[in-house]
C-alpha positions in Angstrom: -10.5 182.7 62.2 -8.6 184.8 65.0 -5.1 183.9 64.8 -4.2 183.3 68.7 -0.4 184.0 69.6 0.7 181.7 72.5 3.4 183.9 74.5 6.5 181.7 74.1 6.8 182.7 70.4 9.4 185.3 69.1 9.1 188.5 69.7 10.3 190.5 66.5 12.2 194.4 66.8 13.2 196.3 64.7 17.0 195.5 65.7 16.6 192.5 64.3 16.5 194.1 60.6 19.3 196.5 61.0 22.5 195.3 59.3 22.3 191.4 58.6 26.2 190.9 58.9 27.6 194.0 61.4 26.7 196.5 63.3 29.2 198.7 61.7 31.9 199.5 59.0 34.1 197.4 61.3 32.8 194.2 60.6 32.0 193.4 64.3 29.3 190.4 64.3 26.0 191.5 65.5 25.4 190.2 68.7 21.2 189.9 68.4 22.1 187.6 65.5 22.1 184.0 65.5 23.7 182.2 62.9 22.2 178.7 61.2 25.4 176.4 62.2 24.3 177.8 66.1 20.4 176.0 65.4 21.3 173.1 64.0 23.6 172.9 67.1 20.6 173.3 69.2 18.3 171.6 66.9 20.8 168.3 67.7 20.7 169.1 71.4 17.2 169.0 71.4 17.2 165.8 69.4 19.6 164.4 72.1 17.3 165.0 74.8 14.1 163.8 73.3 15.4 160.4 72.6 16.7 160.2 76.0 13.4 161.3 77.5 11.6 158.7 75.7 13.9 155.8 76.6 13.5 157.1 80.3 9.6 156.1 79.8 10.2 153.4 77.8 12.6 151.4 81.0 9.5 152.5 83.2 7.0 150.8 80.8 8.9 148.1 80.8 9.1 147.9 84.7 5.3 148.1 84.8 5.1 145.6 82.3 7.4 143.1 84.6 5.1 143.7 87.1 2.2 142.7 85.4 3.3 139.9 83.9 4.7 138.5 87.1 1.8 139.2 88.7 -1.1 139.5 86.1 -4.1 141.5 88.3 -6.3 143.7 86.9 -4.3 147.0 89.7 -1.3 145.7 87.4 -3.1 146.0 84.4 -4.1 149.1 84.5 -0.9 150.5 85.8 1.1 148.9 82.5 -1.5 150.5 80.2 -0.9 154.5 82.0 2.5 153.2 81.6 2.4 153.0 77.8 0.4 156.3 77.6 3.0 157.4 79.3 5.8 156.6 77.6 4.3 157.9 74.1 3.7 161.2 75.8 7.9 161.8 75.3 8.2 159.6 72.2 5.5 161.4 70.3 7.4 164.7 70.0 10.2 162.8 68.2 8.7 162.2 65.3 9.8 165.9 64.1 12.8 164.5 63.9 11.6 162.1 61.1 12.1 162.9 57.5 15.0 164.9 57.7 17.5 162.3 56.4 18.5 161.5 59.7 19.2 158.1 61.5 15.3 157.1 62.7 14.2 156.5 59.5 16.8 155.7 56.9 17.9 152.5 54.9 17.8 150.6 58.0 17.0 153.0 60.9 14.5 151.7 63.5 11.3 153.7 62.9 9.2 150.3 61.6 10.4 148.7 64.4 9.3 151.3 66.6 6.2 153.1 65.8 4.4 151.0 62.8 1.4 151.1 62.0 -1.6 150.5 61.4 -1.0 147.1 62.9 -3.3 143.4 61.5 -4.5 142.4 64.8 -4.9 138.7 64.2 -1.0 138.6 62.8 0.0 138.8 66.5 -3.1 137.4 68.7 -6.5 136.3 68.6 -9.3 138.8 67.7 -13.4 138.3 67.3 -14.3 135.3 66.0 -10.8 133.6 65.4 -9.5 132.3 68.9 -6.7 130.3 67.5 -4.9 133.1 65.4 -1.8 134.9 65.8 2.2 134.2 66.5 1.3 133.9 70.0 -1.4 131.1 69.0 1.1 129.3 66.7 3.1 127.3 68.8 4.2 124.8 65.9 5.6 127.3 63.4 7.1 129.7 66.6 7.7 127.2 69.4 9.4 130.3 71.3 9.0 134.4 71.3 12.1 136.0 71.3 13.1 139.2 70.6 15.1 137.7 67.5 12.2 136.1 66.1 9.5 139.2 66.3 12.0 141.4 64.5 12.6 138.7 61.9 8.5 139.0 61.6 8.0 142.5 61.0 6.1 143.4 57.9 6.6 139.6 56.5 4.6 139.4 54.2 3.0 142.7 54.1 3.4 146.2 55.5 0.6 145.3 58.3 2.1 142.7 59.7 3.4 144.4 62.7 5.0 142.2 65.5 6.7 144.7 67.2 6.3 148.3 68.3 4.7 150.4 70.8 1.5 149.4 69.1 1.9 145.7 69.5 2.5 146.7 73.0 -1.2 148.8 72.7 -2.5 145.8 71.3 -1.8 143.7 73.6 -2.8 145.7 76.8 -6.0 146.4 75.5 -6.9 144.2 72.5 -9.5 145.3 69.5 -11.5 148.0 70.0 -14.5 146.6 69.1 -17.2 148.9 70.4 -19.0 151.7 68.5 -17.0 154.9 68.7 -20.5 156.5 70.6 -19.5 154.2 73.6 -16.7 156.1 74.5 -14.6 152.8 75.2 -11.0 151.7 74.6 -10.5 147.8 73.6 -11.4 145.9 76.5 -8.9 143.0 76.3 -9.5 141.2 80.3 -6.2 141.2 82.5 -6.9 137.6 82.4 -5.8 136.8 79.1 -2.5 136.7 80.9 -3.4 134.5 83.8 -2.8 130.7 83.7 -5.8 129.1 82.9 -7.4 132.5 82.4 -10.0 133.8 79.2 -7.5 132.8 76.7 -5.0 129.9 75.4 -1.0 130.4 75.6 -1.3 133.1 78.7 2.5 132.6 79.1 3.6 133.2 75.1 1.4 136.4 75.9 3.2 137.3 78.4 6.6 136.3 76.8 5.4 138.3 73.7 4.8 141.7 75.4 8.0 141.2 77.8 10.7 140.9 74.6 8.1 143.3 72.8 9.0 146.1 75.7 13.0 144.9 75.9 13.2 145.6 72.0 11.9 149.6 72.6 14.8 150.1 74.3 17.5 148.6 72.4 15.8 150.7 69.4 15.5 153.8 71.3 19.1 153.3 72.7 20.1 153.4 68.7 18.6 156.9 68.8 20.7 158.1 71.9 24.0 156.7 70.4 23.8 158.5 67.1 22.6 161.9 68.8 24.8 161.5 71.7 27.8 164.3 71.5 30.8 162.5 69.1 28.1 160.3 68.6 28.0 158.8 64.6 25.1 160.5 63.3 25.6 164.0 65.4 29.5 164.1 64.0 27.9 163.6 60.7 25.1 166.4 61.0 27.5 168.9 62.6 29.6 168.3 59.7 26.7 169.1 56.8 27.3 172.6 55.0 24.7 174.4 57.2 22.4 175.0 54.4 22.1 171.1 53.8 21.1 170.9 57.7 18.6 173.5 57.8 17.0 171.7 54.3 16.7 168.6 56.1 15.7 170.3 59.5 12.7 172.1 57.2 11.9 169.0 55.5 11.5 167.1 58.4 8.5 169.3 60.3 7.0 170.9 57.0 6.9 166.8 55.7 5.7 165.7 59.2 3.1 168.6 59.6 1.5 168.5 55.4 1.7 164.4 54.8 1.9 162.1 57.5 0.3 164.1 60.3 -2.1 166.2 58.1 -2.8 163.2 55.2 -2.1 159.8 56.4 -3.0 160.2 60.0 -5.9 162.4 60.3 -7.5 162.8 56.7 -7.3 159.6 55.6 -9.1 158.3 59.2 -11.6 160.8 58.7 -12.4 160.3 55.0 -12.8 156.1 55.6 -14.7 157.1 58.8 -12.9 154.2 60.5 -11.3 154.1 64.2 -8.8 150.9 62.8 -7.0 153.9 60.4 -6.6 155.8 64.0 -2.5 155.6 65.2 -3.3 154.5 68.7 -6.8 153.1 67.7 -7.0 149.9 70.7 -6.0 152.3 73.3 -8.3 155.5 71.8 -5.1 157.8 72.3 -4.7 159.0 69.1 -5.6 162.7 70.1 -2.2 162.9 72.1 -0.3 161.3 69.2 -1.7 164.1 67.3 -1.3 166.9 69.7 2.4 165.7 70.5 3.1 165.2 67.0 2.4 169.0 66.5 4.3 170.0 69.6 7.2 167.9 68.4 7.1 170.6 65.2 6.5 173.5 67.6 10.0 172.5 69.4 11.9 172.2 66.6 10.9 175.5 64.9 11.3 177.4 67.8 14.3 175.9 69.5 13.0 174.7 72.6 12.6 171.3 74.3 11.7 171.2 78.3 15.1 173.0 79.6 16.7 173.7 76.4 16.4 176.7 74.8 18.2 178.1 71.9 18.9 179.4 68.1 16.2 178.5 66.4 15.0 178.1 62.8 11.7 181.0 63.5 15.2 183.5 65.0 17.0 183.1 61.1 13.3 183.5 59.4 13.0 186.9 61.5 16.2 188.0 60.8 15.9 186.7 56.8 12.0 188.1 56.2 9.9 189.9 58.8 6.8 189.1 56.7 7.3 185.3 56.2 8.4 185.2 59.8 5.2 186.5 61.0 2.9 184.5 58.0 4.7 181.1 59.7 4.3 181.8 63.6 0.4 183.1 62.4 0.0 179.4 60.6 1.6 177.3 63.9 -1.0 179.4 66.1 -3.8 178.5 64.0 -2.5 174.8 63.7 -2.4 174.5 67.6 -5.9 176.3 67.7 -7.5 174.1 65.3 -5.9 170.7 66.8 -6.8 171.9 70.3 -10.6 172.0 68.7 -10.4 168.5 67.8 -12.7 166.1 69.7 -11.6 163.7 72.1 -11.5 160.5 71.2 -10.4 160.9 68.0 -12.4 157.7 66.9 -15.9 159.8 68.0 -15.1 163.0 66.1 -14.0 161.0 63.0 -17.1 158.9 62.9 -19.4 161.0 60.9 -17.5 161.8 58.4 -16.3 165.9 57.6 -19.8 167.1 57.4 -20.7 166.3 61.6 -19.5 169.4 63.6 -16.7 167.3 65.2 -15.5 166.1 61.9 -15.6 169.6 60.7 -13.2 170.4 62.9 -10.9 167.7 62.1 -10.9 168.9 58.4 -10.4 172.3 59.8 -7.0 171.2 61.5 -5.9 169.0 58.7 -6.2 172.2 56.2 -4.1 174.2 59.0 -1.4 171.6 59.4 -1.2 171.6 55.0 -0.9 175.4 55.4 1.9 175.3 58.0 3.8 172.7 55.9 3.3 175.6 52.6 4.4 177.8 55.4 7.7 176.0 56.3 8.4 175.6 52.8 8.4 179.2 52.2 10.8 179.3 55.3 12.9 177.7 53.7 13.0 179.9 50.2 13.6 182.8 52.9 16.5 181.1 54.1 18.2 180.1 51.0 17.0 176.4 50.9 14.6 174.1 48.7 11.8 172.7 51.0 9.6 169.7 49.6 7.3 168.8 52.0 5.5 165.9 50.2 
């Protein structure tokens, strides 16, 4: 396949190759040169930013959500579920910031409180056939949804009971998805499942559940900004790393994200079950921007960019390191975008028929280019001096 070249990638020239630590016998630093502690400087920026962005979205979610819940119509509805696609527009590139030994996902970093998944519907609510199920239908064990208690909840008893998240959030706006992916429809949960004496018992715990569920983004999110913040705990720490150690984990994080969780657990393993429930955002049918964001979010990072910041960036030290792998890596991230571009929309239709529909061809097709770019990142990495596992 034609290997497309989108024009903010890097331009290589032959200066770039000329003398790798002067421009002369008198040791004056090449100014066309950028060194790796000047990326991870930017890469940390960029972090900074993203986080902030996606608690920005995340306080107007939660204002739309305040709105509906004070006044439960179906105009309020609908506005708190653009909200959420909203707000997962700016979260979804930060998760090329996860497995890179950094703060979101550590010991006891937020991540599973954030973006779990997939999520047991009938551990939170109701679903088909079993009205009385749920946290919010168990008054006697939880007499009252707090933030405190939902947390306490999370994955007890097993790694699907989510209780918090922006997918409980999904859940909750739209409910189970319960139509064949041919009907082209999202879950159809009824605004009135949140009205007083409306489609469904405990309207108000509903309400209370989705209200502390939006409250806890933020305090999570807010983690994020406070380690990346400049002084900040986890920035000090990074800036700190012998710069090889930084660009490892930097490498590790996108060629991990890009060859395992985006490539295996989130598309393959969909579209080998052939089931919309292993979809990320399978209630809202939004999982083709979770995937396309996911793969910006690695397109940032390698190539130093993020809305108005624009610096040193891991595909400048490949250039200057290898001309040949620098070029093999940008080829492999245009052919990833091409391919994901390709995929159908919703995710749930093109996934339905397995890999040997056309649609599910060309899910395969992008899964096998996102591998590739995570091989390609991992060679990166041997160009630059650094071990890269990226599974």
């Amino acid at each position: 396949m034609k290997k497309i070249v989108f024009p903010i990638l890097i331009t290589i020239t032959t200066a770039l190759f000329v003398g790798c630590s002067s421009d002369d016998d008198s040791g004056t630093t090449d100014p066309n040169l950028v060194t790796k502690q000047e990326v991870v400087e930017n890469y940390a920026a960029i972090v900074y930013q993203n986080y902030v962005d996606a608690y920005s979205d995340a306080v107007a979610l939660q204002t739309s959500l305040a709105t509906f819940t004070a006044t439960p119509t179906e105009a309020n509805h609908n506005a708190a579920k653009q909200a959420w696609k909203t707000a997962r527009e700016s979260y979804g590139t930060t998760e090329a910031f996860r497995f890179a030994a950094g703060p979101i996902d550590d010991s006891d970093g937020p991540e599973g409180l954030l973006n779990a998944w997939p999520l047991d519907e009938n551990y939170i609510d109701y679903v088909e056939g079993a009205s009385d199920t749920g946290i919010i239908n168990n008054v006697g064990a939880y007499p009252a949804i707090t933030k405190e208690l939902l947390v306490s909840l999370n994955e007890e008893g097993g790694e699907t009971n989510i209780s918090v998240g922006y997918h409980a959030i999904e859940f909750l706006l739209w409910g189970q998805d319960n139509t064949d992916p041919e009907d082209n429809q999202a879950g159809l949960r009824p605004y009135t499942d949140f009205v007083d004496g409306g489609t469904a018992q405990n309207q108000d715990r509903r309400r209370d559940y989705v209200t502390a569920c939006a409250s806890l983004l933020l305090d999570h999110l807010q983690l994020m900004i406070d380690e990346w913040a400049v002084g900040g705990p986890y920035r000090t720490t990074f800036l700190a790393l012998n710069e090889d150690v930084a660009i490892k984990n930097i490498l590790t994080g996108i060629a991990t994200l890009s060859k395992s969780e985006l490539a295996g657990e989130r598309m393959f393993v969909a579209l080998s079950n052939q089931d919309q429930e292993d979809e990320h955002s399978c209630f809202s049918d939004n999982t083709h921007r979770d995937i396309r964001l996911n793969l910006e979010g690695i397109k940032n990072v390698y190539i130093g960019t993020y809305g108005s910041i624009s610096g040193a960036s891991l595909s400048d030290l490949v250039t200057q390191a290898n001309a040949t792998t620098a070029l093999e890596v940008t080829a492999q991230l245009n052919e990833a975008v091409t391919t994901v571009e390709a995929t159908g929309i919703p995710f749930d239709i093109a996934i339905s028929g397995g890999s040997t529909t056309t649609e599910g061809a060309k899910v395969l097709q992008a899964v096998n280019a996102l591998q590739d770019l995570g091989d390609q990142f991992v060679l990166a990495g041997s160009a630059l001096g650094v071990t890269v596992v990226a599974d």
